[in-house]
N, C-alpha and C positions, 0 to 999 in steps of 0.2 A: 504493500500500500504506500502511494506517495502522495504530498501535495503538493507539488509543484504543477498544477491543472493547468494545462498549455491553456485551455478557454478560460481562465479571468480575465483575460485582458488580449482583445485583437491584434492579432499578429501585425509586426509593421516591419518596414524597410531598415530600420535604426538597429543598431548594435549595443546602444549605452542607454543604463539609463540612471536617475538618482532617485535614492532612496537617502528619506529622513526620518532619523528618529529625534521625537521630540520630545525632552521632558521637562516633566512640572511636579510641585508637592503640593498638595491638599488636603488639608485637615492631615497632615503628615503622611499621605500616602504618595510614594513616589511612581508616577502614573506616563503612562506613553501614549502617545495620540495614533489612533488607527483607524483606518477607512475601513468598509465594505465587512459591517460587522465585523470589526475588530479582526480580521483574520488576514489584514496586510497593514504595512505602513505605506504613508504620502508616499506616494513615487511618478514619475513621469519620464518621458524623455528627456535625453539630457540637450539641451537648448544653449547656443555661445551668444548669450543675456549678454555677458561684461567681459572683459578684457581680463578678469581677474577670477579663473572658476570660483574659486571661491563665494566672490562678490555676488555673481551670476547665479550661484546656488543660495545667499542669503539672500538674492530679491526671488527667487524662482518660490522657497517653502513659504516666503508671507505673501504671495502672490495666490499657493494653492491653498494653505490653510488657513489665511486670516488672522495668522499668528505672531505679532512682531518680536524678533528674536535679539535675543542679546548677545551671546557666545555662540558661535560655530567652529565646527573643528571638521574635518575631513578622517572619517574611521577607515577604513576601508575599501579596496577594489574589488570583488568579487566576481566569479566567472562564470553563473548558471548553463552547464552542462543540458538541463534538462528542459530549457525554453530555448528556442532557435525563431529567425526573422524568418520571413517571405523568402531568405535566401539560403536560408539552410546554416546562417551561423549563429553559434552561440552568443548569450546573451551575458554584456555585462555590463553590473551596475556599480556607480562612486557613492560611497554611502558617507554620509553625513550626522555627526550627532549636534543637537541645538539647546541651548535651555530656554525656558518660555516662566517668566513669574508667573506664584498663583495667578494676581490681580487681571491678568490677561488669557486665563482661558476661558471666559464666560460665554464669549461669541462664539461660535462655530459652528460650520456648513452644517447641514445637517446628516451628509453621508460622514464625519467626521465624529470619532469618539473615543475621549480620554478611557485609558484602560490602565487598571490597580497593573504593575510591569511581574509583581507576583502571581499575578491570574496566568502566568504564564510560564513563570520560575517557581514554584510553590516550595522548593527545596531550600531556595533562596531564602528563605523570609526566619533570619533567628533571633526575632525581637524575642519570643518567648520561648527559644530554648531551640533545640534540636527540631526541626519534625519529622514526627514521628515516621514519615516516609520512606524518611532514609535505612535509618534501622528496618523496619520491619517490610519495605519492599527491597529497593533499590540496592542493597547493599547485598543481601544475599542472592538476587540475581546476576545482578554484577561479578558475581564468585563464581558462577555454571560459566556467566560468558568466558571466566578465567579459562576454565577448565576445558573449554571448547579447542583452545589451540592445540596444537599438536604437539608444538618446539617449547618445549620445558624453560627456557630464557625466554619468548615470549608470555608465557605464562606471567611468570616473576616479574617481569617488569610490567603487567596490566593489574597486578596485587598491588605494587610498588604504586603502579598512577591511583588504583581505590584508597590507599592508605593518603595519599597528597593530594588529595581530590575533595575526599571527603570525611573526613576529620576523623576518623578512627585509628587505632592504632596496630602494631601489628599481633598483639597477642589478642587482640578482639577479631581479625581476621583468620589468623589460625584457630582459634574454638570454633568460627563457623563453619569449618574443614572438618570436624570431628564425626567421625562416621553416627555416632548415637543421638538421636536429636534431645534427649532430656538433659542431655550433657553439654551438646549445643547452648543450652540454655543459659542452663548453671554456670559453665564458665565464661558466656559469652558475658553474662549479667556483668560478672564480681569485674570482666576488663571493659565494660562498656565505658568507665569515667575515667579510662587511661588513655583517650582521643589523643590524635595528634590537634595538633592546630589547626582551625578552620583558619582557611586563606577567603577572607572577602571576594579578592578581586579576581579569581579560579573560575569563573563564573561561564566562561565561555569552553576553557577546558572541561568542566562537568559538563555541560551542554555538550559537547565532543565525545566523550564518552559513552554516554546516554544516546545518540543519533548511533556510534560505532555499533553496539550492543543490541541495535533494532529495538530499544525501549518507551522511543517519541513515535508517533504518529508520522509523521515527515520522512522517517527513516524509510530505506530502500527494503530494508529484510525487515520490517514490524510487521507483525508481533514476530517474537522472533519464537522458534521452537525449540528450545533445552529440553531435557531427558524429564528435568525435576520440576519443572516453573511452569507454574499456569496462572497468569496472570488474571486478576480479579476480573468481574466485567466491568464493571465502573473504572478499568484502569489509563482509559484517556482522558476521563474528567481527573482524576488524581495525578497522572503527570503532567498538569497543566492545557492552557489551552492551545492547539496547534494553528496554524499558517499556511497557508501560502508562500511556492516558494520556498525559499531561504532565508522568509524574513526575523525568524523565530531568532534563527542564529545572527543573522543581525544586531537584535535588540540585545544578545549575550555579549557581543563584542562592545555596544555600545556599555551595558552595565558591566562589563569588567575596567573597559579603559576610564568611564569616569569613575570609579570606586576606586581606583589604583592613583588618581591623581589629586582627588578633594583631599589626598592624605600630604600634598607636597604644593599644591596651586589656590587659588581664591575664587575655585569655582562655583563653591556654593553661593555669593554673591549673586548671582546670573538666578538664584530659584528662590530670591529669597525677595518679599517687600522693604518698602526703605526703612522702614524701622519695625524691631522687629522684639521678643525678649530673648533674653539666653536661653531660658527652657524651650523657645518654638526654634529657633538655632540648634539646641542639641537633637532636638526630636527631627528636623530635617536631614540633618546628616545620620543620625541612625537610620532613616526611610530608607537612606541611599544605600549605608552600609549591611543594612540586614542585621548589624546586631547593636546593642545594649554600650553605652559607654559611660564610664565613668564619671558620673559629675563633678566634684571636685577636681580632677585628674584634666577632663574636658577644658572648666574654667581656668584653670592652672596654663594650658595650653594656648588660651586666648589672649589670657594676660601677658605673657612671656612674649607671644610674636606681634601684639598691638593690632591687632585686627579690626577691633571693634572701637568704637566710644558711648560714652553714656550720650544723650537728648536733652537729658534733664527735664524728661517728660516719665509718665507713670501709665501702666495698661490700666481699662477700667476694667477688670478683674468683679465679675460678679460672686466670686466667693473668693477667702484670703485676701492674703494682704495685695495689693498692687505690686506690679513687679517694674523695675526699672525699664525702660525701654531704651534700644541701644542702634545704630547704625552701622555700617562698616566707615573706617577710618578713610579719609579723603586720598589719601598716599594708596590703598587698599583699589580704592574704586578706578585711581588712573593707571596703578598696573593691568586692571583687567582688562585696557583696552588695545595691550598687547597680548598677543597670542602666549609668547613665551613666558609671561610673567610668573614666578613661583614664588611659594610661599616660604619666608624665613624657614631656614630646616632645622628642628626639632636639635635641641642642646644633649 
């Protein structure tokens, strides 16, 4: 089963085309704008608007979405194998990621609709811990796919990607190798809180993995058929929602590259209103990161690189006390109108 459906969109004479991912946070949900019920992102032909692709792609996405954009960056080149022109060549598209403030997605087409970016990465989402997916599906399918290869060093190094993939560690990999399933259990449990590190920004690597494995819907071999795995029926709703295309993996490379750089650049700026409190600032950047951060540790982190200032103004806070409200610092806002700008690096 695949969906890259040659009929979405009328074949044409063009070879290029762009895709944009758009995002925004609302009520702290970090969300991506997609057309034709959610099952593709903005795209079109690629059109020489301006002298500057770049430029040309910033007037082309406010032109099809309505959207005026603050940051763009250019993600990738991709090269759909699976869609071909009137002339029989493959198709490729320059993908673009954009940020868009809340305050500014209110308008939009009406073939246009903001989507939670987890409706689509559900593995992604560790505000409140682990989900449970990972364990109890993903993780032990993921171990058959091991075992599918033939060459014992491929083996080992697809354990070796599970373990740095997906935050477990390697003696919680070996118990689910144990031929006894109650024993499975038992020793899996007592290694379950011996995780390796969840990596944030891996985002498109699990996404990699998961397509290789025939575990998405988009994949070329899904469902895929192991000896021991029967996957639920419900198991396309539970591993998120599929695409059109390639665009799924798209929106992966977009939430890997901005998660990998809000940690060293002033790019939350670009999602954020102009003034704003600390708690709607930490709670923005967790939408993005997927997990939990430190408060104290956080503010420590703001103060140190000057990022912010106070207003001298207070939220009206319908319960508690009023909280200060804060801007990004002047020096902050005219870096971000270079591309390069980075953020002071951490002491």
């Amino acid at each position: 089963m695949t969906l890259s459906y040659s009929h979405a969109h009328q074949q044409g004479s063009g070879t290029t085309e762009v895709v944009a991912v758009l995002v925004a946070i609302t009520d702290h949900i970090a969300r991506v704008l997609t057309v034709d019920q959610g099952k593709l992102l903005p795209n079109g032909p690629l059109m020489p608007l301006h002298r500057s692709l770049q430029a040309g792609v910033h007037q082309w996405v406010e032109e099809q979405t309505q959207q005026p954009l603050g940051y763009l960056e250019q993600l990738y080149t991709f090269v759909d194998t699976n869609r071909r022109n009137i002339d029989g060549h493959a198709l490729v598209y320059v993908s673009y990621l954009g940020l868009v403030q809340e305050t500014q997605t209110q308008q939009l087409q009406s073939q246009a609709l903001w989507r939670d970016w987890y409706d689509y990465f559900p593995w992604e989402n560790h505000l409140d811990g682990m989900p449970s997916i990972i364990i109890d599906f993903i993780v032990p399918v993921l171990l058959e796919w091991v075992n599918t290869a033939e060459d014992v060093t491929i083996q080992q190094r697809r354990r070796q990607r599970i373990r740095l993939c997906w935050g477990v560690s390697e003696a919680y990999l070996t118990d689910q190798a144990l031929p006894n399933a109650e024993s499975v259990n038992a020793h899996a449990n007592a290694h379950l809180n011996e995780s390796s590190e969840w990596v944030s920004e891996h985002v498109l690597l699990r996404y990699e993995m998961l397509y290789e494995a025939g575990l998405i819907p988009e994949a070329p071999n899904y469902p895929p058929n192991y000896q021991n795995t029967v996957l639920p029926d419900d198991w396309s709703q539970r591993i998120g929602v599929p695409m059109y295309y390639d665009h799924r993996r798209v929106i992966a490379t977009a939430i890997s590259r901005l998660r990998a750089k809000i940690e060293y650049r002033p790019l939350i700026f670009g999602l954020m209103p102009e003034v704003f409190t600390l708690s709607q600032l930490q709670q923005s950047v967790e939408a993005l990161s997927g997990i939990r951060l430190h408060k104290q540790n956080f503010r420590r982190l703001l103060d140190s690189q000057n990022l912010v200032m106070e207003t001298g103004e207070s939220s009206s806070a319908q319960r508690g006390r009023p909280a200060k409200l804060y801007r990004f610092c002047h020096d902050i806002e005219l870096q971000s109108l270079l591309m390069d700008s980075k953020l002071p690096k951490r002491k």
